[in-house]
C-alpha positions as CSV (number, residue, x, y, z in Angstrom):
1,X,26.6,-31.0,47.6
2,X,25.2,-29.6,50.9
3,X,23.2,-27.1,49.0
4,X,21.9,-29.6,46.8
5,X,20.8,-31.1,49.8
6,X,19.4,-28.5,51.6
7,X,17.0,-27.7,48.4
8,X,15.6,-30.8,48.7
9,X,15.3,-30.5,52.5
10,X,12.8,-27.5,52.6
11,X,10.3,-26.2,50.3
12,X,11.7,-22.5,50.2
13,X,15.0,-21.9,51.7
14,X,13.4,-19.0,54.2
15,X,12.5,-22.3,55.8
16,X,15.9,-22.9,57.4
17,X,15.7,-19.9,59.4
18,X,13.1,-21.9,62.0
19,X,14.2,-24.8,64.6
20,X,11.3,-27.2,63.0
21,X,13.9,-27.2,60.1
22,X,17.3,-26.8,62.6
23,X,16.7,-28.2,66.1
24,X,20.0,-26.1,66.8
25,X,18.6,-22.9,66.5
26,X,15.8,-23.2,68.9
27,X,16.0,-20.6,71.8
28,X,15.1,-23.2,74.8
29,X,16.2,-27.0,75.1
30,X,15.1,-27.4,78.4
31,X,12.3,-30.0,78.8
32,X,13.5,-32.2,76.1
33,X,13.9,-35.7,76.6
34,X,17.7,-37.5,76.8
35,X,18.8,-37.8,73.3
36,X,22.1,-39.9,71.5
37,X,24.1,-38.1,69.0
38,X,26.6,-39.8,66.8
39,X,28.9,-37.7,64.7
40,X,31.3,-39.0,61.8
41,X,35.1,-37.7,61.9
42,X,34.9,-36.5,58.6
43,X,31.6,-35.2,58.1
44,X,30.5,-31.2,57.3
45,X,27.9,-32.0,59.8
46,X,30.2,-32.7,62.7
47,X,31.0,-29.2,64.2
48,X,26.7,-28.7,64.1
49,X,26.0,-32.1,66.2
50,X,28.9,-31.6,68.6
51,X,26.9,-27.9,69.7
52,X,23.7,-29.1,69.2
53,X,24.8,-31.5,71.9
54,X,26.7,-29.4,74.0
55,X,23.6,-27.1,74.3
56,X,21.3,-29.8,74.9
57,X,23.4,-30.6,77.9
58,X,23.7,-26.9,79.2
59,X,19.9,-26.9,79.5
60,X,20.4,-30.2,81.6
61,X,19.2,-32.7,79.2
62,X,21.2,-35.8,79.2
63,X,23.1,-36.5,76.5
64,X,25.1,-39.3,75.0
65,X,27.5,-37.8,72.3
66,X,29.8,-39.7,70.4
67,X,31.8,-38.8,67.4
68,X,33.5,-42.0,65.8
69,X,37.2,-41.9,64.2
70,X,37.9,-42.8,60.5
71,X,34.5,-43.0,59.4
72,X,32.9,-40.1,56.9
73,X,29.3,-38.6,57.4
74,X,27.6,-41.7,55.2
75,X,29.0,-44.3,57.5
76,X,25.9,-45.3,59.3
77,X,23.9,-47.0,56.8
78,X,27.0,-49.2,55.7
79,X,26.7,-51.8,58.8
80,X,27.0,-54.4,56.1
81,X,30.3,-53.6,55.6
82,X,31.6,-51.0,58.3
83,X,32.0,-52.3,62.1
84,X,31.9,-49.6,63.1
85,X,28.7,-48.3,61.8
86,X,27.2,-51.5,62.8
87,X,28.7,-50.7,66.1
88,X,27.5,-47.3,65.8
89,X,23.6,-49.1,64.9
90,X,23.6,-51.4,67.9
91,X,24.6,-48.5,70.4
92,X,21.5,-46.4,69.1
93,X,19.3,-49.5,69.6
94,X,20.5,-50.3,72.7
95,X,19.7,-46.9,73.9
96,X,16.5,-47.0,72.5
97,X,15.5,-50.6,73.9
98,X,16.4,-48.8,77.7
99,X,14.4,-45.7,76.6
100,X,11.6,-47.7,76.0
101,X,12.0,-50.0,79.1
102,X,11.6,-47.2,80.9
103,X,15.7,-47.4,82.0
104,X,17.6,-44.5,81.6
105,X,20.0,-45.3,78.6
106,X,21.7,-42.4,78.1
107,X,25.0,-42.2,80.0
108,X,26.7,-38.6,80.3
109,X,29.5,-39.5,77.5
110,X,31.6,-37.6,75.1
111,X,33.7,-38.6,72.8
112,X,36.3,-35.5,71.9
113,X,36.9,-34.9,68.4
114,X,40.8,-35.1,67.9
């Protein structure tokens, strides 16, 4: 399914060699601003957002990662129905709503995968 994805992602799959396409291969993350990354517990993304985080944070950006338990990657759009992805939404916004107040909203946290 992730190929079928990734075909639709990029015109030509030489694409997906450049960090336009995958932040997580760019050489330098220093000057970018704080960022919040949530990542499901099952999800075949997980293991790329937790070191896209972690070396966001070793070029000192601030970063506010969170992986949430006993939800899959899909979870959150379903805030109609899944607490926690509506808890998941509001945590996003609230961090934005900071950003833009000029507040820093991102709070050195990390949730460890189990």
């Amino acid at each position: 399914m992730m190929k079928w994805f990734w075909g639709h992602y990029l015109p030509s799959p030489n694409d997906g060699v450049h960090p336009d396409a995958l932040p997580f291969l760019a050489k330098d993350f220093s000057g970018l601003p704080a960022a919040t990354i949530i990542t499901a517990e099952v999800d075949p993304l997980r293991r790329e957002g937790e070191a896209y985080a972690e070396k966001l944070k070793a070029a000192g950006v601030a970063v506010d990662y969170k992986n949430v338990d006993g939800v899959t990657h899909e979870f959150f759009g379903m805030g109609a129905v899944v607490d926690k992805a509506k808890e998941s939404v509001a945590h996003v916004g609230d961090n934005l709503t900071a950003h833009f107040a000029g507040r820093s909203a991102v709070r050195e946290q990390k949730s460890k995968p189990r």
